[in-house]
C-alpha positions, 0 to 999 in steps of 0.5 A: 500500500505504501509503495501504491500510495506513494506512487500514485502521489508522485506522480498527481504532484507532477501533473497538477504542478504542471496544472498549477504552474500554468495559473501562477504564471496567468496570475503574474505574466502571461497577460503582458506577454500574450495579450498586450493589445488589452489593458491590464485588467482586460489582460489579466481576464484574458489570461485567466479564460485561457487557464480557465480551458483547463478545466472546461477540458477536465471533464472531457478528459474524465470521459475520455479516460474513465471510458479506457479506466473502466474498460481496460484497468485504471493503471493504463489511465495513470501512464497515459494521462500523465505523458499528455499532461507532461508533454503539453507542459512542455510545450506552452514553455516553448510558444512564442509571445505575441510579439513575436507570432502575433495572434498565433501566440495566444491561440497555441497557448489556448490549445495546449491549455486544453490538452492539459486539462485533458490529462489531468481530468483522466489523472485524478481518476486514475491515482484516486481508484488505483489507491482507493480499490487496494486499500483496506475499508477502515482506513481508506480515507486515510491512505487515499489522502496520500494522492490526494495530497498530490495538489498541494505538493504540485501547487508547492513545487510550482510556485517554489519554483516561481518564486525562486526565479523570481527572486533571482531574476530581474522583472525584464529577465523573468518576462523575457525567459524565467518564466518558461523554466518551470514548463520546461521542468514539466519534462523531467518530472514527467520522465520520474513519474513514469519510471515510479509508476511503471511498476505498479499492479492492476487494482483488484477490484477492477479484476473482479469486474465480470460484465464491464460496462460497454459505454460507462458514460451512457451508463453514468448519465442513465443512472447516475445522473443526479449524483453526478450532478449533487458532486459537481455541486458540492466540489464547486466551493471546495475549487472555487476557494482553493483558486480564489486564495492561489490564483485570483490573489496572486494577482488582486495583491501584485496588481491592485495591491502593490504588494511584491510578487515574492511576498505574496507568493510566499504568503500562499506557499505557505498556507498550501504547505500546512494544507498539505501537511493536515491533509492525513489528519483530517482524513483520518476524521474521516474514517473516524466520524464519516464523510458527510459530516467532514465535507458539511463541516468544511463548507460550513467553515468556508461560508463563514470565512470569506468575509474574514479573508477578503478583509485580511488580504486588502491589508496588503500586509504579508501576516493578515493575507497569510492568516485570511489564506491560511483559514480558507484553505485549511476550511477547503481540506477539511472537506476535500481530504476525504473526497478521494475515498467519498466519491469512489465510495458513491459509485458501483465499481463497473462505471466508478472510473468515469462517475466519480472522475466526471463528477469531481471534474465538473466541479472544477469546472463550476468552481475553478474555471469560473472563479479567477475571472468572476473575481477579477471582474468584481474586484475591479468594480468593487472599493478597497475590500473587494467584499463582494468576492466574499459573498460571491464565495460565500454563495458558493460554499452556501450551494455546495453545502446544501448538495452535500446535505442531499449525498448519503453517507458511505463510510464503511461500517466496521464489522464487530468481532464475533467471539467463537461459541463455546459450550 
């Protein structure tokens, strides 16, 4: 299980660093260099809908691979996800800027978004059963939290990367050619995930299947189409604070702000590191008092701490931004710790890949693709704290709290010991 795990978390890191890299960079750079006909607000948007690609990719990505994953097995999923994610990272390091091909520029960057987003929709899937379908009953949220850590340890090394070069390097040499290195590291690290997970077996519960589902999509929308449409609801405020606190802030504070791009990317590095490290911790709440009480509890939190945050982070000042951060995203983990075990757990195990890959993806798409450029557009409009981000999010996690109170609970009953007869 170890060695499962452990896989499967290197190589989710990978893929959503490639992810992630490419919103830090939206957040900081790509509106000069891709859109410089735009204003900076208008620049700024423009970027954001090109990040936001990804996600309308996701699902679409989740089809694709769910079909291959329920079909064929989940390992294949996880080899192939990760060599399109890792080669179209890549590649958006090596595109020309504006200047140099004109609209060519943007139009590249938007197709090879979606090829991202198309990677990691199977991704997710992928890493999540492999781990989930191994793992004993009892403890399943707690060793399905290991991939799922693999975001914060993405987002971790793609931003410490950022902000390594962009401490090193002038503002003119970081707009000229810093910020392609983390794109082009995108290959290397693809290289390394490949290798660890070459090594890994078929799920079990896969190779139980007798009757595998001849188009599991067909099946899901027949059968499942409520469930899958209550998970997107209640992922969307788990995505739409994550992005809000790592995407959106990132350029709210540099440029509405004035705060300096390395302090505010240090600010977030941060707050995802103790995300990370409380990941297992709350998942293993999980496996104690159950998954719906965990995800209530998390939008329950989040409702009430968009106000908070949005006041903290128009301070510009590098404690309270940490803090109106640190509350969001540790509010966000308390109920996206267990989901890796909690939608695996919703579906029957013939259409599992592409239920609970589809569900999880389309809440990306509602919460993360929509969120840095409904933000950005409001705290445009908005006065010196951008409250109406607040309520936009409260809103949100107020829409994701009623879908999770309509989901039933799915954790595993422990089965008592019966003591032998005796007589």
């Amino acid at each position: 299980m170890l060695r499962l795990a452990a896989a499967s978390l290197a190589g989710t890191a990978i893929e959503f660093y490639d992810f992630f890299v490419y919103g830090t960079a939206a957040a900081l750079v790509l509106g000069p260099l891709f859109f410089p006909t735009f204003s900076p607000m208008a620049g700024t948007l423009a970027a954001f809908g090109t990040f936001g690609v990804g996600f309308v990719a996701r699902p679409l990505g989740s089809v694709l691979f769910g079909h291959l994953g329920d079909r064929r097995g989940r390992r294949p999923v996880l080899i192939l996800s990760l060599l399109l994610t890792g080669a179209s990272t890549v590649a958006v390091g090596c595109v020309p800027s504006y200047g140099r091909i004109g609209v060519a520029a943007p139009l590249l960057l938007l197709a090879l978004r979606f090829l991202q987003g198309l990677g990691l929709g199977g991704e997710w899937g992928g890493a999540v059963l492999l781990t989930a379908e191994h793992a004993p009953a009892g403890r399943r949220a707690v060793w399905t939290s290991i991939p799922q850590m693999g975001p914060p340890f993405g987002f971790v090394l793609a931003n410490g990367v950022m902000l390594a070069l962009s401490a090193a390097l002038s503002d003119a040499r970081f707009a000229a050619w810093g910020w392609r290195v983390p794109f082009w590291l995108a290959g290397v690290l693809a290289l390394a995930g490949l290798w660890l997970r070459s090594s890994l077996t078929e799920s079990p519960r896969f190779l139980e299947i007798d009757d595998h589902a001849r188009v599991p999509i067909a099946e899901v929308v027949r059968n499942h189409w409520r469930l899958v449409l209550l998970t997107a609801g209640a992922l969307a405020a788990g995505y739409a604070v994550f992005y809000a606190v790592t995407t959106w802030s990132l350029a709210y504070a540099t440029e509405r702000l004035g705060v300096s791009r390395t302090v505010m990317l240090t600010c977030v590095l941060a707050a995802v590191v103790v995300n990370g490290v409380l990941t297992p911790f709350m998942a293993l709440l999980g496996d104690r008092y159950g998954r719906r009480p965990m995800c209530l509890t998390g939008c329950a939190a989040c409702a009430l701490w968009m106000l908070p945050m949005v006041a903290l982070l128009a301070t510009g000042e590098p404690m309270p931004m940490f803090l109106g951060i640190l509350g969001a995203l540790i509010s966000f983990i308390t109920m996206f710790a267990v989901i890796a075990a909690y939608l695996p757990e919703l579906y029957e195990p013939r259409v599992r890949c592409t239920g609970a890959a589809v569900g999880y993806n389309l809440g990306g798409v509602l919460g993360g693709a929509l969120t840095p450029i409904v933000a950005t557009a409001l705290a445009h409009r908005g006065g010196h704290v951008p409250w109406a981000v607040g309520g936009y999010l409260t809103g949100m996690s107020l829409l994701s709290l009623a879908c999770f109170a309509l989901l039933p609970e799915t954790r595993p009953v422990p089965v008592p010991a019966v003591e032998p007869a005796t007589g």
